[in-house]
N, C-alpha and C positions, 0 to 999 in steps of 0.2 A: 328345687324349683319346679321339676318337670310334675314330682309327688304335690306339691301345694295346689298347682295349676289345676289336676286333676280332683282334687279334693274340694276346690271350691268351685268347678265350673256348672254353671247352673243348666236346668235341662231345659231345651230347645223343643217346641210344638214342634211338629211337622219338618224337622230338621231337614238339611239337604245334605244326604248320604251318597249318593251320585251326581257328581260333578255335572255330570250329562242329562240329570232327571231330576227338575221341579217339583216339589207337593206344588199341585192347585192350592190345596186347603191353607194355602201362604197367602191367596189373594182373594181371600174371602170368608175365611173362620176370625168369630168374635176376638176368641181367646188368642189369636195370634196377633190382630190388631191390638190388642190391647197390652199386649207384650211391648210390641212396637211404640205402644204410648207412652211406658213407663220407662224402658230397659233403652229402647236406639234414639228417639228422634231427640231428650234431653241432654245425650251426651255428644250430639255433630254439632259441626258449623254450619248455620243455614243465610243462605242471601238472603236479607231482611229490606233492603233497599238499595235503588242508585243514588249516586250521592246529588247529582243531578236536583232529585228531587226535594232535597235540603241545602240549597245553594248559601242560604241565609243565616244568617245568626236567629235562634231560636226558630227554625220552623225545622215541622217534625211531622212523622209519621207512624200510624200506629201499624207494628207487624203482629198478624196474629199468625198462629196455628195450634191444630187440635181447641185447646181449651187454655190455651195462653195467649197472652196479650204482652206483646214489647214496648217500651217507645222507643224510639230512633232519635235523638236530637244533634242540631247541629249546635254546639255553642259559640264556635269560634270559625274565623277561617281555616285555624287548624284543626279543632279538636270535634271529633262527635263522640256522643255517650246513650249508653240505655238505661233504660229506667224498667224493671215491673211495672206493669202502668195499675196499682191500686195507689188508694189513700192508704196511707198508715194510720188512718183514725178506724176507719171500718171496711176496707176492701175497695170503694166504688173506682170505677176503672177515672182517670183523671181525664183523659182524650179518647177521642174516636174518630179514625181516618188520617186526617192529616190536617196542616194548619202552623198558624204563628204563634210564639208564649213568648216571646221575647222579654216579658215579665216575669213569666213565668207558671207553671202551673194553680189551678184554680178548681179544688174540689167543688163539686155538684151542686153535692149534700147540702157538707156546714162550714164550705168556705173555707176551708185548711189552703194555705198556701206553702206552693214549694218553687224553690230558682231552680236555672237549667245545671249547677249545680248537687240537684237534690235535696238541698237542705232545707229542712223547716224553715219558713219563715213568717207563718203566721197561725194561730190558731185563737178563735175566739174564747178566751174566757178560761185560760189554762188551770186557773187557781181550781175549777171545777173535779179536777185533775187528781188524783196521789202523784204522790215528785218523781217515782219508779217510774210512771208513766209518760213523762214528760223528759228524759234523756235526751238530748239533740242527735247523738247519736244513732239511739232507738229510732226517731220519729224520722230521720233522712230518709228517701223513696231506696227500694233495692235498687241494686245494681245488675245489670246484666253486662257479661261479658261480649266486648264489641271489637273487631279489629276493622280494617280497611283492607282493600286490594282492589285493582284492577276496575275503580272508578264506583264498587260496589259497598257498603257494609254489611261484615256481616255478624250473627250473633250466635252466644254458644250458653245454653244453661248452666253448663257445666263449669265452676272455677277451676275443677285439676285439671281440664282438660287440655293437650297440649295447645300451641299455638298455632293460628287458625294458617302462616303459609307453608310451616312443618306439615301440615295437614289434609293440605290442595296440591301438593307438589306430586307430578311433575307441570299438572295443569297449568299452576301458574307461571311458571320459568318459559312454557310455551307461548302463552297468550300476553307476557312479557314485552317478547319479541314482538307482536301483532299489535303494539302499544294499543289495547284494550283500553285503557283508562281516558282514553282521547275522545270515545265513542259517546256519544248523547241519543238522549231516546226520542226517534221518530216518529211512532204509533207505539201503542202497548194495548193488548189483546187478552181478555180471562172467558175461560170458558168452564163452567158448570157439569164437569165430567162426572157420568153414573159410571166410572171404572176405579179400582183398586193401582192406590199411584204407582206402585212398580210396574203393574200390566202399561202403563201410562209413559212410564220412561222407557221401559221396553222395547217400546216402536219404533225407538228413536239409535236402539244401540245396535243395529245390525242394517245395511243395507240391502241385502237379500231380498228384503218383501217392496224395495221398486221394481221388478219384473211384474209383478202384480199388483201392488196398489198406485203405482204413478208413473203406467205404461209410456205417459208421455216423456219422461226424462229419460227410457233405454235409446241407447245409440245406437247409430244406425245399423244396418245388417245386412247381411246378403239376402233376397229377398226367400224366405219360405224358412230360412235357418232357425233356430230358435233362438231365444235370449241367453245367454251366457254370463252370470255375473263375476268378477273381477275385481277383488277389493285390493286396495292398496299391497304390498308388496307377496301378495296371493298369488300369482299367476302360476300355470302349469309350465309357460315358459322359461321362468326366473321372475327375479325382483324385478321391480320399478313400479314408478306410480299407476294412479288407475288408469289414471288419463294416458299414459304409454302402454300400459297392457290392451285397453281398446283399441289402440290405434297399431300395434305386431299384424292384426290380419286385413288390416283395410287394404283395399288398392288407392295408389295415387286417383286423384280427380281432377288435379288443376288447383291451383291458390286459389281462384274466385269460388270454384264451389265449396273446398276445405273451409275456405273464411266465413262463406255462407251459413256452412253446418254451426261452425263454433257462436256462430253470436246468432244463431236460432236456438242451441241451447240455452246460452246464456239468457235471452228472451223470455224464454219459457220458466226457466227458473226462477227469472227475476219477475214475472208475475205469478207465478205456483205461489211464491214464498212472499210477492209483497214487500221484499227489502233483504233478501238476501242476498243475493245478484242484482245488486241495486240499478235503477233504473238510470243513473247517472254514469255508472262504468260501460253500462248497454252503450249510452250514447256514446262515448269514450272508442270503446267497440267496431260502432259504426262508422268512425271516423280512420280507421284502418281497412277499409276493403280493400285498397289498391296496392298492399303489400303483395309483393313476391316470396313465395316460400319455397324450400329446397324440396324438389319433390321425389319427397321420404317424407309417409304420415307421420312416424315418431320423429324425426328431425323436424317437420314441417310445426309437429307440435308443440313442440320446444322452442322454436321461432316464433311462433304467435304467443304462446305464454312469456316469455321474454319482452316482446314487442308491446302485449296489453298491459303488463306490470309498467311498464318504462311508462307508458300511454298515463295510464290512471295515476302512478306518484308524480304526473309531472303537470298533467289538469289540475290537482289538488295542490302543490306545493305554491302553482304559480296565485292562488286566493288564499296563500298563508297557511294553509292545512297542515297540521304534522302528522305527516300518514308514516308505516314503515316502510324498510327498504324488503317490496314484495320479491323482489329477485334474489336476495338473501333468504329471506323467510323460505323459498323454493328449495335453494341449493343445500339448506339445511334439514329437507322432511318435513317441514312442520305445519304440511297444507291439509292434512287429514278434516273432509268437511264437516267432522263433527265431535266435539270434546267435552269428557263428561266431569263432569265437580261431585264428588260423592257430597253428599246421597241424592241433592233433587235440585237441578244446575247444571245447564249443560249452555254451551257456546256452538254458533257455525259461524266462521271469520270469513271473509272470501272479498276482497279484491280490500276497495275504501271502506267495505261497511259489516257490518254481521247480523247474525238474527242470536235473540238470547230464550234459554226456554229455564219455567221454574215450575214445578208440582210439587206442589202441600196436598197431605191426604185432608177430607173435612168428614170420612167413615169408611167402616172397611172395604166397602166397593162404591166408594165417589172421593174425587180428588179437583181441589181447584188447577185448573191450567193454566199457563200465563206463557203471553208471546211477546217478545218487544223486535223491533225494528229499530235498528242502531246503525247511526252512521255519523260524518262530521262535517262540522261547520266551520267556517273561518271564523275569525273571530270577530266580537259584535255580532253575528247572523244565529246565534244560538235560539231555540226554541225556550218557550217559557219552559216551567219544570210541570214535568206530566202531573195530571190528573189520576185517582185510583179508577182503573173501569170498568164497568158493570157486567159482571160476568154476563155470558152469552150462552145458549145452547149450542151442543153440539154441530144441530144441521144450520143454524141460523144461515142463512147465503151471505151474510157479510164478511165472512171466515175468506182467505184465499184458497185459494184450489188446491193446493197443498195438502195443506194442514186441516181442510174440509174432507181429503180422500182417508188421512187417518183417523179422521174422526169417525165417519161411515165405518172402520173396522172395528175401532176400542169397545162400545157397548155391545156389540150382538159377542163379542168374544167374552167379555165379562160374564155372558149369558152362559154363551158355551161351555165354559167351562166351570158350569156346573151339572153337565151331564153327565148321568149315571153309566160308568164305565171308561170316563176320562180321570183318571187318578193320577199324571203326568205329565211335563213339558218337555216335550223332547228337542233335547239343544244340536248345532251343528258346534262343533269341538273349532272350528275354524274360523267363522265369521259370529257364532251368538255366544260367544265366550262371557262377554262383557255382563250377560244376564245370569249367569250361570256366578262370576265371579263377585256381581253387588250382591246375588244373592247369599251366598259363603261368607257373607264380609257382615254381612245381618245377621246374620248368626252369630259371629262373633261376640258384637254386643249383646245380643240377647242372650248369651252364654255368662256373661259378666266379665269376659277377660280383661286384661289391665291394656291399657295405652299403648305400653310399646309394641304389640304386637299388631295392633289394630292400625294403628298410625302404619308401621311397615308394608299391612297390606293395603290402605290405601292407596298408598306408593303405587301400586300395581292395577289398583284396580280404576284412580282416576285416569283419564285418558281417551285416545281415541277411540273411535265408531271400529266394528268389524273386528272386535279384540277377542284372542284366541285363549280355551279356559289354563288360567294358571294355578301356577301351587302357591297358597297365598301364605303359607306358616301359617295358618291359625289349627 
């Protein structure tokens, strides 16, 4: 096995031979992009829609990426499928965007028709035809492989490829728990990135670079001390979460000013992000000042965490909301604020609501961005089903402050690093694992290896923010 393995594995550009050391030339050489077009992005699972946005029988939406075109259809209340979105007469793509067929599709061209089953069912004048060309078989639209999860579809080029929760796991078992599939989309946001999409998810897998790019989120400090970052079970103290490890060297203040602090950051969050610390749990928030807390910061803050989950499953439950039991979700670890979906799919869950993110490359150094704002409604009060929306620039000021401060970084880096005498990305082994590990897992595919090993190291490498570099078997 180990002799075949090595006999068929294909060679890699710009491999990554140190765990702890990026080639640049990964996020900006032709011949690697192009690698990446053929060898990885055909054989993953990629979100291709909410399902939200196909509530109906026969309304669909077209997913593109690189130089493919999907449909999405809903057929039934249960069943969605994909289509290659060409004619089988001569190519022409059948949809564009999104919309109703509840008849069914309706070439351009010359009027070829197909049901939301794919099958032919009309074509003028077949007799014009040889009979070899005319197979019902032949002429049914392709299929694309499509699964469901977590209120999302998604779609995979690839028919060996394994199954799409074999394949997201342990993501999905987590986001499970956080019943995901209950969430409807709020606002949804694309932005026009001139950056190389892994530089793009990058930002997003380590929180190290809030000390610097979103000074406003560091918690409070002794005044003159400097920032100290602290990711989840990181501490030089021992484990515990993040939110316990800032809170080992605080002094007591009194419950009025501790409750202060906690729903100023929440505030801030919840406008940084625009819906990630929604602005309904804020108020939820505000509606606990006058609690007492034991005063012990870690204790105190384990009491207010306890207090706002009780707080927000119990606003929502009483207008019918099925939210989860966040006090469970606690006791079990599984608040890490940010979880990643190989390869371009990442979630942040936090109280009733989350933020979702997606990046498709559109060339070797530009990638579309996408942000949605998720949260949930009682029922009846649901929002129509989104609109596709018109990418944006980088600085445009309608961006939230957030994800406007990442943006100010991703282009001049794309720049940077193409300076002569940058030949490297040098990783922290402890908190930027997770860039180090998608990146090793890319190789993989681009190597040609088979399924089971890739599948195994997804395992390892979907998952939380702040993940430290592992041995993935490939």
């Amino acid at each position: 096995m180990t002799i075949e393995k090595e006999r068929t594995r294909l060679t890699v550009p710009f491999e990554v031979t140190d765990p702890h050391r990026i080639p640049v030339a990964r996020y900006y050489n032709r011949d690697f992009f192009e690698a990446e077009c053929e060898l990885f992005w055909p054989r993953v699972w990629q979100m291709a829609c909410r399902l939200e946005e196909i509530p109906n029988r026969g309304d669909f939406v077209e997913y593109t990426f690189l130089d493919q075109s999907i449909i999405v259809v809903r057929v039934d209340d249960e069943a969605v499928r994909a289509y290659h979105n060409a004619c089988r007469h001569r190519g022409v793509p059948l949809v564009a965007d999104r919309g109703n067929c509840k008849s069914g599709f309706v070439c351009p061209f010359h009027g070829w028709c197909y049901g939301l089953d794919g099958a032919n069912t009309f074509i003028y004048q077949p007799s014009l035809f040889q009979p070899k060309n005319m197979d019902p078989d032949d002429l049914a639209l392709r299929t694309c492989r499509v699964e469901i999860w977590g209120g999302c579809a998604f779609i995979n080029l690839d028919d060996d490829a394994p199954p799409l929760r074999q394949s997201i796991e342990p993501f999905a078992s987590f986001h499970d728990k956080w019943k995901v599939e209950g969430l409807r989309t709020e606002w949804w946001l694309s932005c026009d990135l001139q950056v190389n999409w892994k530089l793009a998810m990058e930002a997003f897998m380590e929180g190290y670079h809030v000390m610097g790019t979103h000074p406003q989120l560091n918690p409070p400090r002794v005044k003159g001390a400097p920032p100290v970052y602290r990711p989840d079970g990181l501490d030089d103290n021992g484990p515990g979460s993040a939110a316990d490890n800032l809170l080992r060297d605080a002094a007591w203040v009194g419950s009025s000013e501790f409750i202060d602090m906690q729903i100023k950051f929440m505030s801030i969050l919840s406008t940084g992000m625009a819906g990630m610390f929604h602005e309904k749990d804020v108020k939820v928030a505000e509606s606990l000042r006058d609690l007492e807390l034991t005063p012990n910061p870690v204790e105190a803050g384990a009491e207010w965490r306890r207090a706002l989950n009780d707080a927000v499953m119990a606003s929502n439950r009483d207008r019918g909301i099925d939210v989860p039991d966040l006090n469970e979700i606690e006791s079990l670890g599984l608040t890490s604020a940010v979880n990643f979906c190989f390869p371009h799919f990442f979630l942040l869950p936090t109280g009733s609501s989350a933020s979702q993110y997606r990046i498709r490359p559109t060339g070797p150094e530009s990638c579309l961005f996408e942000i949605w704002s998720l949260t949930r409604y009682a029922p009846g009060e649901e929002p129509p089903p989104p609109t596709t929306p018109i990418p944006m620039a980088a600085d445009d000021p309608r961006w939230p402050p957030i994800p406007a401060q990442d943006f100010s970084n991703l282009p001049i880096q794309q720049r940077g690093i193409h300076t002569k005498g940058f030949d490297s990305m040098r990783l922290s082994h402890r908190v930027e694992g997770q860039i180090s590990n998608y990146q090793r897992l890319i190789d993989g595919y681009l190597a040609g290896l088979d399924y089971a090993p890739l599948v195994a190291a997804e395992q390892k490498v979907s998952g939380p923010i702040d993940a430290p570099i592992r041995d993935l078997g490939l």
